[in-house]
Each structure stands twice: as structure tokens, then as C-alpha cells.
C-alpha positions in Angstrom: -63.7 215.9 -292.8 -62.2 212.7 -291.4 -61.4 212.2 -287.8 -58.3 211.8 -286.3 -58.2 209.5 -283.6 -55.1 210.8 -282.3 -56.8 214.0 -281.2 -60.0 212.5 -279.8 -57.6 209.4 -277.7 -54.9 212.0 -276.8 -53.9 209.4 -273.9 -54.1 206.5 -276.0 -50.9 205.9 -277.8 -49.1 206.6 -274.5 -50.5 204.6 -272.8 -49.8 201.8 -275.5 -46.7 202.9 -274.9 -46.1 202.2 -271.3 -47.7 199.1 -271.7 -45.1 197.8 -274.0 -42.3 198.7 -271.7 -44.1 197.0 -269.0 -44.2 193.5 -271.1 -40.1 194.2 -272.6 -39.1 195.0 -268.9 -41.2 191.6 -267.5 -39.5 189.7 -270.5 -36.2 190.9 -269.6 -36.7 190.4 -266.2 -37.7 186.4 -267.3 -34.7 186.1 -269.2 -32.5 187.1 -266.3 -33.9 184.6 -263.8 -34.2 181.9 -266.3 -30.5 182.2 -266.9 -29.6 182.6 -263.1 -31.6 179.3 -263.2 -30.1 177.4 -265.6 -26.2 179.2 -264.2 -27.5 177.5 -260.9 -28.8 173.9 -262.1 -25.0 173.9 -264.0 -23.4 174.8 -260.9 -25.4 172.0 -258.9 -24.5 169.7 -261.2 -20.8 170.4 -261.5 -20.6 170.5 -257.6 -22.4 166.9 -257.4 -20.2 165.5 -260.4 -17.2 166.6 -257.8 -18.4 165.1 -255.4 -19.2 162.1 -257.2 -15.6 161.9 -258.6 -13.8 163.0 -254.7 -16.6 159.8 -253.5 -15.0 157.5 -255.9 -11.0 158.6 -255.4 -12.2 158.3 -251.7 -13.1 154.7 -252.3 -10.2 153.7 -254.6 -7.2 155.4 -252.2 -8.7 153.3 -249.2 -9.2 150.5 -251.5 -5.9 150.1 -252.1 -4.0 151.5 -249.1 -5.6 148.3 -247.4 -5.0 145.7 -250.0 -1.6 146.9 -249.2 -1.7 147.0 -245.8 -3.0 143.5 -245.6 0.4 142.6 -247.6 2.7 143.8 -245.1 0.6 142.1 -242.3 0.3 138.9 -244.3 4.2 139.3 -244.7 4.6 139.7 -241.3 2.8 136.4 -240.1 3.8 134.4 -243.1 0.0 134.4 -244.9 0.0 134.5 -248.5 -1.9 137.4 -250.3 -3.1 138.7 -253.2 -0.4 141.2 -254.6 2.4 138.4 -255.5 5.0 136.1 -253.9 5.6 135.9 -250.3 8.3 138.0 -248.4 11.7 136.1 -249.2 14.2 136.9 -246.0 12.1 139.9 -244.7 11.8 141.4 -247.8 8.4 142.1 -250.2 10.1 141.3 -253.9 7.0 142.2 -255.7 6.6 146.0 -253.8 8.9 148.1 -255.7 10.5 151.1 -253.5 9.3 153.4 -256.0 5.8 151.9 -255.2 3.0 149.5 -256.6 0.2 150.3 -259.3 -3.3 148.5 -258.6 -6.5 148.7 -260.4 -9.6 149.4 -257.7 -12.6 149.1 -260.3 -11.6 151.5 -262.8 -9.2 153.8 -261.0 -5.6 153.5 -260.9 -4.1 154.0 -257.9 -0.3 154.1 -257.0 1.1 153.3 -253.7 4.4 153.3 -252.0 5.4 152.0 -248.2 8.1 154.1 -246.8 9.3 153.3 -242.8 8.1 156.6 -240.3 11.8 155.8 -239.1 13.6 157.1 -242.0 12.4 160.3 -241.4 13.2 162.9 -238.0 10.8 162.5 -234.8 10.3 165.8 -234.0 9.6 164.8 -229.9 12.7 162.7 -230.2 15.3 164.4 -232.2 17.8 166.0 -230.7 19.1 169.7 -230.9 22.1 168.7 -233.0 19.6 166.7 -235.8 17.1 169.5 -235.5 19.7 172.3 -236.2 20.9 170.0 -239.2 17.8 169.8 -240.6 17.0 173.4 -240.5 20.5 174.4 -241.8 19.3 171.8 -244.8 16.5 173.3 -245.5 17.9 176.6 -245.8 18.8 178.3 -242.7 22.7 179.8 -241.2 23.8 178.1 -238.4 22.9 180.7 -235.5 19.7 180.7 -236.6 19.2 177.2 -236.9 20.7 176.4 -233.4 18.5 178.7 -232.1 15.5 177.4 -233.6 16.4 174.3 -232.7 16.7 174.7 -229.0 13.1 176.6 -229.2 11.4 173.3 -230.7 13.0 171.9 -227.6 12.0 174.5 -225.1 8.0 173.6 -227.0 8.2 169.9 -226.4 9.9 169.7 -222.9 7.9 170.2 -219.6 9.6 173.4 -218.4 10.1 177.1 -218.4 13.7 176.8 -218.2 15.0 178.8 -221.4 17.8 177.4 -223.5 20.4 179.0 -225.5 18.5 180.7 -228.2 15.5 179.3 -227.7 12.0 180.8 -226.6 10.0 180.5 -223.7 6.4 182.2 -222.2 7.7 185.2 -222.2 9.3 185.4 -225.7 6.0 184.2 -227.2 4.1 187.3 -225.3 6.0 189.6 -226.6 4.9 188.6 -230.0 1.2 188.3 -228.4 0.9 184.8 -228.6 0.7 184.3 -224.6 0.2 180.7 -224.2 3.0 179.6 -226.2 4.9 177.4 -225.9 2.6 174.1 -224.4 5.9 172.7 -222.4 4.4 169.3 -223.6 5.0 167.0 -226.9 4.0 167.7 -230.5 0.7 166.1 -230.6 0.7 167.1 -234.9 3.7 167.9 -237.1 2.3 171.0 -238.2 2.3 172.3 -234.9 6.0 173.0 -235.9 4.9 176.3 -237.8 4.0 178.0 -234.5 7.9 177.9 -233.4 8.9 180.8 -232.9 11.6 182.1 -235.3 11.1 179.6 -237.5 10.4 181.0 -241.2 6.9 179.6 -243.0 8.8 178.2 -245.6 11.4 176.6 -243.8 8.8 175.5 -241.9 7.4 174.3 -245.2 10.2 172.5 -246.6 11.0 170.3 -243.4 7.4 169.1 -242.6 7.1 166.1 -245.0 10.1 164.5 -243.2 9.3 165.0 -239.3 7.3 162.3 -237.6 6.0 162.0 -234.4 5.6 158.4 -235.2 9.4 156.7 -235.0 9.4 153.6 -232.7 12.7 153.5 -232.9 13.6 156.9 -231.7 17.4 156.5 -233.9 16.9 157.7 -237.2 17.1 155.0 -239.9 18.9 155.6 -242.9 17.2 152.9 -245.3 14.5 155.1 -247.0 16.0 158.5 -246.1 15.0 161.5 -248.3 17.4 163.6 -249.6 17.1 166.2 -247.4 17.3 164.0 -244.6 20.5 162.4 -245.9 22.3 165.9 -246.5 21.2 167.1 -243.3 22.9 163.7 -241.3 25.9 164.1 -243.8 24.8 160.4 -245.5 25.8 159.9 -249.1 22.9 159.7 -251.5 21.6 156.9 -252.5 23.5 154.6 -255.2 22.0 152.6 -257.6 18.6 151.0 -257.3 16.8 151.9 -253.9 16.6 149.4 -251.2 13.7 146.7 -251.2 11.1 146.9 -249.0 11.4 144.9 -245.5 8.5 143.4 -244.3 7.9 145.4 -240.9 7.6 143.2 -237.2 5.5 143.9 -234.7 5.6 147.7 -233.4 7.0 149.2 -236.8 5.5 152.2 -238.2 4.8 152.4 -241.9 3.5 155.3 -244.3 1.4 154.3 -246.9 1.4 156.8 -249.8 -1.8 156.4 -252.0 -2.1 159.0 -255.1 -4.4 159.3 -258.4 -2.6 160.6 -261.1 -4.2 163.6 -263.2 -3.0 165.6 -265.9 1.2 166.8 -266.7 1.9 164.6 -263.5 0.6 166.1 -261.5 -1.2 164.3 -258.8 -5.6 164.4 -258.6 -5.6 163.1 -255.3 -2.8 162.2 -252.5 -3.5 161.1 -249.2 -1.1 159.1 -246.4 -1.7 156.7 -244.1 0.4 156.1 -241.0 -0.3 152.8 -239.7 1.5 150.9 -236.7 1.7 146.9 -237.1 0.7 145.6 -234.1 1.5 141.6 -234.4 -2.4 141.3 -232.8 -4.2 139.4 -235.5 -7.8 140.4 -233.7 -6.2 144.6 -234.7 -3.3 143.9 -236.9 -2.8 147.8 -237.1 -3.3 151.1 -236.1 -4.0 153.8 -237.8 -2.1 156.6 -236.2 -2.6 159.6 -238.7 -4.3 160.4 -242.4 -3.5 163.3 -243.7 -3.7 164.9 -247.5 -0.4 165.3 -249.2 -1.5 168.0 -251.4 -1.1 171.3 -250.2 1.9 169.9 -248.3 4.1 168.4 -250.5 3.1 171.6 -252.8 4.5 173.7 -250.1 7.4 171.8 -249.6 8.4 171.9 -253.2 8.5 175.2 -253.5 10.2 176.2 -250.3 12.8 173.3 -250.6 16.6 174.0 -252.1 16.7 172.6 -255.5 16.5 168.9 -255.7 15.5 168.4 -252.1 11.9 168.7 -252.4 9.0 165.8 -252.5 9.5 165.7 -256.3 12.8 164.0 -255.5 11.7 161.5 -253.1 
């Protein structure tokens, strides 16, 4: 008779068995950190191509904020320059209003001078502007007095309350003891922590306060629409005023943006710069900030047609 190995090995094919799970499991368990791998090196490399690409905008935005710059202060001391023709009775014929395109290396960047004084100084404005704006923006006129005279009860040195507005002990109640600083707006955005003012009135009003207006007087040359409605100006007809040349002591905003894709912009950033008429420092830089995530907050909080897109 013939022998069957299966009864002499009993154990044999089992353990056969087990063995061949062991390899399919250590297999499997290759093929699941190989991919995590490979998930990882594509990740690396997409965050380093980023950064790469945000390196490059980086370079091309300050690239030509200062090429411009460098206009206005050739303009202002009667040096020529490399973006055109000289200014012609204070004004910079070759900068349109709506802003100039230049090439830095490959990247095209566009960017547009607007005066700080065109827009509302929020340590200089007074309760009547304030209250205009806010009622622009959206808000009914008790409510917009009121948070009106609170930005003034934030800014002034005092603990004296207004009419309507909020002090220390108003700002408690809430739980934010502390508030207000009785001191000036050292940043725009400190506007948000007003009290009683909505977020997205908030929102809609930041893009045209300043704390950066030599002039203290609002000037109406440049003036954004919600700016104009909330001063009672008529809009702007026809073309848009030129661009001045600025003296010594003007503040300028330099907008610099990198288109992307349906218009909208890849990159945005502002410089506020003060011309000093000091050829050793011809300016200061006095803020740089994104204008991303504000003008996007803007635009949607805004009444229709006073947004950034209308600017």
C-alpha cells in the first residue's frame, strides 16, 4: 500500500499554511508603507513647488512695488526713471489710475498707487464721518451713531462714556475686561473688537480706514465708492483722475497683485509707504499687509457695488 504523507506530516500542510499568511500579511504590509511613501515624497514635493512658486510671487510683488516706488520718488525730485516720461505739472501721465502692468522676469505683476487720504483715518475721523460710513456699509442710524461714538470712546484717553458708546464696564459685561485701550488704533483691524459693531460690517468698512492720513481731511480724489456714498459725493464721471506725484510727507498705497485663473487674484499684497523728501530714506514703509482674505471679506459683506471689486 502507498503512503500518504498527509497522515504521517499531520502538522505539515498547516503549517505551510501559516507560513503563507505570514509572507501575504508582510507583502501587504510593504505595499502600505511603500504607498504612504510615495503619498509622502508627492506631498513634499507639492509643498516645496508652493513654496517655490509663493518665493518667486514674493520676489516679483516687491520687485515691482519698488520700481514703482522709485517713480513717485523720482517724480517727486524731478529724476528721470525707468517706467516712462517725467511727471508733467504734478502729475505721472504714464501711471494709469486703474494701475500699471510690469514684467519682473517672467511674472506679470499689476500695480496701482492710490493716496491713504482718500480713504477715512480711523484715529482722525470724526463721529459724524464714522456713523456715515457705518450707515454705508449697511447699518440704521441708531446703531451707527452708537457705534460710532464707541470707536471714539476706544481711541480717546478716557473713561468718560459717550452717547451710545462703550466703555470698561460695557466691555466686562461681555467678558472682555480690558477693553477698550483709551489709546489710538495702532492696526485697522483692531476695529473688529468694537463693541457692537457687526463682523461683517466690520468687514465691509476695513479696506477704506487708514490710520495713515497726513492730512487728517478726507480727500476726495481717489475715493471708493463707499467712501463717496457715505460723504454724500457724486460718483465718479468719466475717466478717473491722473495720478499726482506726492510731496514730501504724503502717504501712498501701493497695490501689487498676480493674476490667476477667472480673475481672480494669485497673490495681493499692499504697501503703505510715506515719502519723506530725505534722498538718504526717501520712504517709509509704514504697513504691508495681504489683501486677500480682506478684500474677500469685504466683498461679500459690502452692499452691492460697493465692494473692492468696484474700486
Amino acid at each position: 500500500m502507498g503512503r500518504d504523507p498527509g497522515r504521517r506530516y499531520p502538522g505539515r500542510r498547516g503549517e505551510r499554511g501559516v507560513a503563507l499568511l505570514i509572507v501575504v500579511g508582510a507583502l501587504a504590509v510593504m505595499v502600505v508603507l511603500a504607498a504612504g511613501v510615495i503619498a509622502a515624497v508627492r506631498q513634499q514635493a507639492h509643498v516645496a513647488r508652493r513654496d517655490l512658486a509663493g518665493v518667486s510671487a514674493d520676489a516679483a510683488l516687491e520687485g515691482a512695488v519698488w520700481r514703482v516706488a522709485g517713480r513717485l520718488i523720482a517724480a517727486g525730485s524731478g529724476a528721470g526713471s525707468g517706467l516712462g516720461a517725467g511727471a508733467e505739472g504734478g502729475v505721472l501721465p504714464e501711471m494709469s489710475p486703474a494701475g500699471i502692468d510690469l514684467m519682473v522676469g517672467e511674472v506679470a505683476v499689476h500695480v496701482r498707487v492710490r493716496p491713504e487720504a482718500a480713504k477715512l483715518d480711523l484715529n482722525r475721523a470724526d463721529e459724524v464721518q464714522l456713523a456715515a460710513l457705518l450707515r454705508a456699509a449697511g447699518l440704521g442710524d441708531g446703531e451707527a451713531q452708537g457705534v460710532a461714538a464707541a470707536i471714539a470712546d476706544w481711541r480717546d484717553a478716557d473713561g468718560f462714556l459717550r452717547n451710545g458708546g462703550a466703555e470698561a464696564d460695557a466691555y466686562a459685561a461681555r467678558g472682555l475686561a480690558g477693553l477698550p485701550p483709551n489709546r489710538p488704533f495702532e492696526d485697522v483691524l483692531e476695529v473688529r473688537n468694537v463693541l457692537g459693531l457687526p463682523p461683517a460690517v466690520a468687514d465691509c468698512i476695513l479696506p477704506d480706514l487708514t490710520l495713515f492720513n497726513p492730512s487728517g481731511p478726507l480727500v476726495p480724489a481717489g475715493a471708493s465708492p463707499l467712501i463717496r456714498r457715505a460723504l454724500g459725493l457724486a460718483p465718479e464721471a468719466g475717466a478717473a483722475p491722473p495720478v499726482e506725484a506726492p510731496m514730501p510727507g504724503d502717504v501712498v498705497a501701493l497695490e501689487a497683485r498676480i493674476a490667476g485663473e477667472a480673475g481672480v487674484d494669485r497673490y495681493s499684497r499692499r504697501w503703505i509707504l510715506r515719502i519723506t523728501g530725505n534722498m538718504a530714506e526717501p520712504v517709509q514703509v509704514l504697513e504691508r499687509r495681504d489683501l486677500g482674505p480682506l478684500e474677500a471679506a469685504a466683498e461679500a459683506a459690502c452692499p452691492p457695488g460697493l465692494g473692492p471689486a468696484a474700486r
